[in-house]
N, C-alpha and C positions, 0 to 999 in steps of 0.2 A: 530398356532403361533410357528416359530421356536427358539428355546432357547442356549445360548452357552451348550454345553456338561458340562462343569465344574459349571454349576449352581446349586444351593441347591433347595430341596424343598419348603424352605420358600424363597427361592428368587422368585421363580418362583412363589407361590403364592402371592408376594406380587404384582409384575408385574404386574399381572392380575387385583389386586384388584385397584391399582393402577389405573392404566389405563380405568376399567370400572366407576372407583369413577370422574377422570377428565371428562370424556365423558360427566357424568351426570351433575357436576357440571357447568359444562360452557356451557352445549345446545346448540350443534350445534356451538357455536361460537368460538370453538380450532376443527381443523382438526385432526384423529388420522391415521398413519402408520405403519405397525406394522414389523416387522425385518427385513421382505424381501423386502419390499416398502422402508424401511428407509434406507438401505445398498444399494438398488439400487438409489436413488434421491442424498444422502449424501455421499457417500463411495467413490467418487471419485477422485482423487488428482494426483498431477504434481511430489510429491516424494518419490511415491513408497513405502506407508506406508498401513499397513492393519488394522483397527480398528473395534471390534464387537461395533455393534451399535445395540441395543436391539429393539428402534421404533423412533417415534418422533412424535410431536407437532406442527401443524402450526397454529401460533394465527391469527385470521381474522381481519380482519377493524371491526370496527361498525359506521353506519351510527348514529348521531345525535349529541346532544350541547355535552353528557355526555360521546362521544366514549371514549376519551380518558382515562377516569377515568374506565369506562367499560374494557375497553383493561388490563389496568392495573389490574382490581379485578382480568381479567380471568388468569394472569401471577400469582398474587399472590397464585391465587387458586392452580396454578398448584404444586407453591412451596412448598406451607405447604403440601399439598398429597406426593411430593416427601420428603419433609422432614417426615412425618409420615409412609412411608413405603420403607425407607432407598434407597430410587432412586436417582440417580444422574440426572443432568443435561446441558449439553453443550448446552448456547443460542449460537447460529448466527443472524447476519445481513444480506448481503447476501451471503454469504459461500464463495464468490470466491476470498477465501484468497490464489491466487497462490504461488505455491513455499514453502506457509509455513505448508501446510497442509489441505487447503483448508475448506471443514466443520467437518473435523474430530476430535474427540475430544483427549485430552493428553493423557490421561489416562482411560482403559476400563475397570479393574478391578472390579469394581463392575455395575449393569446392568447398563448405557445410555444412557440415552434419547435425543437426539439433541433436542431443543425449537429454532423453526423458527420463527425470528421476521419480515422475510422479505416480510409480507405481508404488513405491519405497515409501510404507505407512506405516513403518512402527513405535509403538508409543509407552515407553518405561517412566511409571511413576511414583515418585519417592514420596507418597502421599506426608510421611512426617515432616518431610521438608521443605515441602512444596516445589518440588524439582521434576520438570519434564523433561526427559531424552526423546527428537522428536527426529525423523526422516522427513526429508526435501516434500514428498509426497502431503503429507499429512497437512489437510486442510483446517480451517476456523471450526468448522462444522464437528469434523469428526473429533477433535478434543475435546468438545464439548460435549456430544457423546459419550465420550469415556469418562467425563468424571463426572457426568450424568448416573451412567452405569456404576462407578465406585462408589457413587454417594458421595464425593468430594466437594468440600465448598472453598474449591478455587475456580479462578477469572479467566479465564480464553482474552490474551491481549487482543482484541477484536481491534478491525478497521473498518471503515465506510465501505471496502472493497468489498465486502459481500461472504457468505460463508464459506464458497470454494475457492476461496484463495488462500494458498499455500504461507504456512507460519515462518519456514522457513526461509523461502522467499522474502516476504515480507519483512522482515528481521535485516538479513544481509544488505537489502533497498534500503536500511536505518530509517522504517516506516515509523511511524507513532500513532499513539490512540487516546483516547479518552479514559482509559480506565488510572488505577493509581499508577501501574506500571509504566507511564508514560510511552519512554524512548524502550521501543522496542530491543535494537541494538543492546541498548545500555541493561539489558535485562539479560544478555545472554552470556552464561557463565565458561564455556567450555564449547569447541566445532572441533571435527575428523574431516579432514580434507586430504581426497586423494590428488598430488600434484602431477604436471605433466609427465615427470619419468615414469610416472606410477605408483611411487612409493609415497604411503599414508603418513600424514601431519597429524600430530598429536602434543599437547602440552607438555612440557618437560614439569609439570607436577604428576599428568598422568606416567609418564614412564617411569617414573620414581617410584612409585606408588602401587609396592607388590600385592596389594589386597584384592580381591578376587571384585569386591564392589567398586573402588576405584571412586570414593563419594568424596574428598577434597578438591580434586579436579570439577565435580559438578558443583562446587560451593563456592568456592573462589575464582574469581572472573580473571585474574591478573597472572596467573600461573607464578612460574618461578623466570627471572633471565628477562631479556628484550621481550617486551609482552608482542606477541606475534597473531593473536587471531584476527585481531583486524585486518590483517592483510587481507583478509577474505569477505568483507564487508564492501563492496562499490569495487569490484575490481574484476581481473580474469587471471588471475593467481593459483584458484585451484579449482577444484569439482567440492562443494560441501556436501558431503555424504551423511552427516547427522551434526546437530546442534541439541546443545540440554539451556533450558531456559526456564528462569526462576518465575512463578506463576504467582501473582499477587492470592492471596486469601481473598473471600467475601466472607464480609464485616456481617457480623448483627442485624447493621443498618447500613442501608444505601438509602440517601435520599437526594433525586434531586433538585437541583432552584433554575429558575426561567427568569429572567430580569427584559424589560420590555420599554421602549425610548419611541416616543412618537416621532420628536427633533430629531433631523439629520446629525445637527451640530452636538447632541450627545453624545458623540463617538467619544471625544477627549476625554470629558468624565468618566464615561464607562473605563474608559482604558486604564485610568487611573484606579479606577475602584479596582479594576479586576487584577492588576498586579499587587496591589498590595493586599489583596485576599490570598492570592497566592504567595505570597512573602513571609504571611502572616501563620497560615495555616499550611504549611509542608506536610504531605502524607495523608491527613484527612480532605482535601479537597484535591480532586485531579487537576487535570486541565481544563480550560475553559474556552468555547466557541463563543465569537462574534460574529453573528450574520448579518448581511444588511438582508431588506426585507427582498428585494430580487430570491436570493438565494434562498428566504424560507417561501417564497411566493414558489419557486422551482419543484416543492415537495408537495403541494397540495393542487396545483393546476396543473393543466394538460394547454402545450401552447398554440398557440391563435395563426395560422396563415395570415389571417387579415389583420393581426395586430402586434406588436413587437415590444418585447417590455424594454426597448430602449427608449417609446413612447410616453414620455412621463405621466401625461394625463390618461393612459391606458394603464399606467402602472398604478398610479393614486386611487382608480376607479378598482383594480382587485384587492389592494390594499383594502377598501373599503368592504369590500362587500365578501372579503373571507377573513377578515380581523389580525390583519397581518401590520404589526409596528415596523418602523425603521431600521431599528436594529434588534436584537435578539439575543441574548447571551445563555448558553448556558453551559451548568457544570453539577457534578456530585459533592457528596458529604460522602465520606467513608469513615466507619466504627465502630464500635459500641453505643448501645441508644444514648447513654447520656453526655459522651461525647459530641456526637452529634448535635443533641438538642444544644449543649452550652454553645457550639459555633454556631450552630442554623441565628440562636437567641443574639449574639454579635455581628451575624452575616445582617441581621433585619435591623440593627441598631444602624449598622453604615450605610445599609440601602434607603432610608428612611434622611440621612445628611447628603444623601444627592439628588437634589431637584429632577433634574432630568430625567431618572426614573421615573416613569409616569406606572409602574405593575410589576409587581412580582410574584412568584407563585413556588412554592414548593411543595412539590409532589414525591409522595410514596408510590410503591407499584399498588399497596390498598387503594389510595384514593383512586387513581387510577382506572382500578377494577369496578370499584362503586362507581364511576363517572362513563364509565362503557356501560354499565348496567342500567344505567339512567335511561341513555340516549336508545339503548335497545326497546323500553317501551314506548319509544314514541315514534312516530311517522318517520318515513326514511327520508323524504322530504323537507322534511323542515331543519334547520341548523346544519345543512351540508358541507357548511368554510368548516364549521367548529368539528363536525364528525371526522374531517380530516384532518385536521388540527390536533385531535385526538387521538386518531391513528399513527402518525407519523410520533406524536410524543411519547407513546406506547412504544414503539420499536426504535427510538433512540434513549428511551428510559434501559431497553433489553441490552442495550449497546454497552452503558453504563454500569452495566452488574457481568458484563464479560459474558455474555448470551449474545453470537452473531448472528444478522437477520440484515435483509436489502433492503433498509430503508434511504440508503445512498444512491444503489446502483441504477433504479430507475428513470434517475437524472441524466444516466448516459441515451436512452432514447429520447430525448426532448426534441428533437432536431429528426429523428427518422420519419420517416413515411409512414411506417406499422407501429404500433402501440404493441410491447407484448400482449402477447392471448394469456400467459401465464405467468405470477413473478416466483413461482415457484422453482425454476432453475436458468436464472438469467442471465445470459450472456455476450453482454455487448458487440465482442468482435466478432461470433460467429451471425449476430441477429444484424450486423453491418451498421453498427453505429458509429457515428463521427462526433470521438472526446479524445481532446489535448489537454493536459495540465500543466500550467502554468502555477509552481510550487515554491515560492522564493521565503528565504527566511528574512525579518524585515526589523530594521533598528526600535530597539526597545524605546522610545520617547513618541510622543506625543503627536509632533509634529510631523514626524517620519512617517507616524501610522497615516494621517490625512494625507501628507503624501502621495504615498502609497494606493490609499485609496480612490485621489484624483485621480492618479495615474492610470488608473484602471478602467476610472469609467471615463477618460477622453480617449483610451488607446481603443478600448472594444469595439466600441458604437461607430468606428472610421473602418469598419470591416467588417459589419452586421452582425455582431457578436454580441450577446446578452452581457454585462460584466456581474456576474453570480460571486458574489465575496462572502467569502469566508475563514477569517483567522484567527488562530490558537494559540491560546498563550498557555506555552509548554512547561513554563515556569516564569516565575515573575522578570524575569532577564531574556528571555529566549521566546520571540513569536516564529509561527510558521503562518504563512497564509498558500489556501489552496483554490488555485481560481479555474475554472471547467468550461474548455472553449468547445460550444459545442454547436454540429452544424450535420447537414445533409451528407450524407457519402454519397449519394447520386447526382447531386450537383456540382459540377467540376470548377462551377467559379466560388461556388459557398469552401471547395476545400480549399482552396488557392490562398483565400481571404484567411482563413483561420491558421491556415500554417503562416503567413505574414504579420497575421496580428501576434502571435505568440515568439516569432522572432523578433518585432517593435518591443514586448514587453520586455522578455528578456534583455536587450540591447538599450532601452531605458533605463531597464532596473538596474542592472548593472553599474549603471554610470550615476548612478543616485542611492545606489548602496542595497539594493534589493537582488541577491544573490541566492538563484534557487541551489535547493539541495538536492537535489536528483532532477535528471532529462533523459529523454526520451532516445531511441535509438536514432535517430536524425540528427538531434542535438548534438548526441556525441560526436559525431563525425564533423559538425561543420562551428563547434564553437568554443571547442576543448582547443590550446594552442600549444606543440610540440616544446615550442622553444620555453614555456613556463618553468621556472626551476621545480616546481612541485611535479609535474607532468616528467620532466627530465628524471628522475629518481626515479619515479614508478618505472621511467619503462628500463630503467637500468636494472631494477629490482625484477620486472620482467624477464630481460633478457639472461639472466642469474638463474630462473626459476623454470624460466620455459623457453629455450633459446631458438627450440623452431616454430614461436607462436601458435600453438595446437589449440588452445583454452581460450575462446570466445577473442578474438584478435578483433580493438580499438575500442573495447569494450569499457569504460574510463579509464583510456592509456591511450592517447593520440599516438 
């Protein structure tokens, strides 16, 4: 067993004992890896960060009525041994939190342990109520599998992350998507979290609730008392050992619309149009993406050593010649057909009273299909911008109807050496890609968005960084933008540069109102401030919950 150097003797005994006591304890039913297995499976990441990882835990399924309670004893168990011989522990779902650090933990200071949930796939479906019970485990992919398999016509809250990334995960990060269900988060009705003593959290509507089904708890998001699941949301509070989350329906119809601005200076219009689409129409239109053209340029080219799209007249010249506009919007129609058609019939009245729309296009998955069919008779040569154009709109149309597919993740090699051989099973941090996200949520007006958007493209280009924009209006009051610094991991001044720029951004944004809503394992440590009264509470609430810091320690709690 190899040990950090700066370890004590009783650290190192305790490791051990640690480690031979869980072994014993849970028989066979926790996997053990020990530093050099656990640093080679987990140590992997897209930002260039190094963390000692001492070993790790992989919790198994169990078959029968009682796995789940089974699954939980063996977490419990693992806790209280960590809490008795002062171990730490970082769970995962399934690690591949790109960009923010992937399975690594905040803080390594003292020895640990990553705790792998992502064996923990199980999937209960209230198909009449459209309610998922879901394990830490359970990725985009395979829920979409199962109600493939049931026949179900509900939506996988799908993200850009890719199909193997974990639902759970992504939920507790208060991710968001494109489908009607927005805010991920705000979707999840009921969590079982094992806490540091070991003993399971559960809603005081479930304990109340002698029924063997136990379905108010999965209905009602708020339970009864001081609503308490968010503790478990952006924190290190507990292990979530299962979440149930409410799954939007697919409508009749999906259709969606592409609005298209040659003008830079369309932004402010679009922005305007697009809130008040969203204002207008609650429930039948999602959210809606703004891209400038960088970031649709990013999905259809492969980029240039010899040329840099922070080159304007290199960037005007693809513009050109793969029919890429300045900015890019797009969003769904969810409902019944004639639902639909009466908004699509008022989305076209207002697109038509903004000049600066210079294209718009609403697309069916039919059209779609006849328009793949088209291009299949003809020469593979010819219209190659548009065959991509069409590809990419094809799998973010899939995105839109809650079908997950990599039409994002390929963005994370832009910047490496090797081009996947395959995008069949993609994975950034182990293929050694270098992406930071810069995720700030950004003041609903006008002015703030160009802001913002200067902001972006004078902080980048001073650090060789492409500035790829892309922001979502979550609701007509609430934008997110997701900006993807992306760079060489073999290059040690290209990584130097993009952890610099991403801390200018941050340390701008901030002082001009541009406040991300998640950071990276780095971040946390160097930009979270103890003395904050919000920061003072958590860790009181910590200290209440978990007094020998066992559960992912500085994990958002300075």
């Amino acid at each position: 067993m190899i040990y950090n150097d700066n370890r004590t003797v009783k650290q190192v005994l305790n490791i051990e004992s640690f480690t031979e006591h869980v072994s014993q304890a849970t028989a066979g039913r926790v996997v053990y890896y020990d530093a050099l297995q656990a640093k080679s499976v987990y140590g992997a990441n897209t930002i260039a960060t190094d963390r000692d990882i001492t070993g790790a835990f992989i919790v198994l399924p169990i078959d029968g009525k009682q796995s789940q309670t089974a699954e939980e004893e063996n977490i419990s168990t693992i806790l209280r041994l960590a809490g008795k011989y002062q171990i730490t522990l970082y769970p995962i779902s399934s690690g591949n939190n790109w960009g923010y650090g992937s399975a690594n933990p905040v803080d390594d200071v003292a020895p640990c342990f990553i705790l792998d949930l992502s064996k923990l796939k199980r999937i209960e479906i209230n198909a009449q109520l459209g309610i998922v019970r879901l394990q830490p485990g359970v990725t985009q992919q395979e829920l979409r599998q199962r109600l493939d398999r049931d026949n179900l016509r509900l939506m996988v809250p799908v993200t850009g992350a890719g199909p193997t990334c974990s639902l759970v995960g992504n939920a507790i990060e208060r991710g968001y998507g494109i489908t009607p269900n927005t805010d991920h988060f705000a979707a999840v009705t009921s969590i079982t979290a094992v806490l540091a003593d070991g003993s399971v959290y559960r809603s005081a509507v479930h304990s109340l609730d002698q029924t063997a089904e136990n379905t108010v708890d999965s209905c009602y998001k708020w339970g009864l008392g001081p609503y308490l699941d968010g503790l478990f949301s952006q924190s290190n509070l507990g292990v979530v050992t299962d979440m149930t989350i409410r799954l939007a329906p697919l409508p009749e119809c999906v259709e969606s619309f592409y609005l298209f601005c040659v003008d830079d200076k369309a932004l402010e219009s679009v922005a305007t149009l697009v809130r008040k689409i969203l204002k207008d129409f609650p429930g039948i239109v999602g959210s809606i993406n703004i891209l400038d053209c960088r970031r649709m340029l990013s999905m259809v080219v492969q980029p240039s050593k010899n040329n840099h799209m922070n080159d304007l007249d290199y960037v005007e010249r693809l513009q050109a010649s793969h029919k890429v506009y300045q900015w890019t919007c797009m969003g769904s129609l969810y409902g019944n057909h004639e639902v639909v058609q009466a908004v699509k019939r008022q989305l076209k009245k207002r697109i038509k009273e903004v000049s600066c729309v210079n294209r718009s296009v609403f697309i069916s998955t039919n059209k779609l299909k006849v328009a793949s069919k088209v291009f299949d008779h003809l020469p593979q040569q010819l219209f190659s911008g548009l065959r991509k154009q069409l590809a990419a709109l094809q799998k973010s149309t899939l995105i839109m109807r809650g079908v997950p597919c990599d039409v994002a993740l390929p963005l994370a090699y832009w910047r490496n050496d090797l081009a996947p051989t395959s995008y069949e099973a993609l994975n950034p941090a182990r293929d050694n890609c270098g992406l930071l996200w810069y995720a700030p949520l950004i003041p609903v007006s006008n002015s703030k968005i160009r802001e913002f958007v200067d902001m972006v493209r004078s902080v980048c280009p001073k650090y060789g960084v492409e500035p790829l924009i892309t922001m979502t209006a979550l609701r007509h009051d609430c934008i997110d933008s997701t900006i993807p610094l992306l760079f060489n991991r073999r290059d040690a001044e290209a990584i130097k540069n993009a952890k610099r720029c991403l801390d200018e951004l941050f340390m701008q944004g901030c002082k001009r109102g541009f406040v991300p809503y998640r950071l990276n394992v780095e971040q946390q440590l160097h930009f979270l401030s103890a003395d904050d009264p919000h920061w003072t509470l958590v860790r009181k609430i910590k200290q209440a919950m978990d007094p020998n810091n066992i559960i992912a320690p500085k994990r958002y709690n300075p």
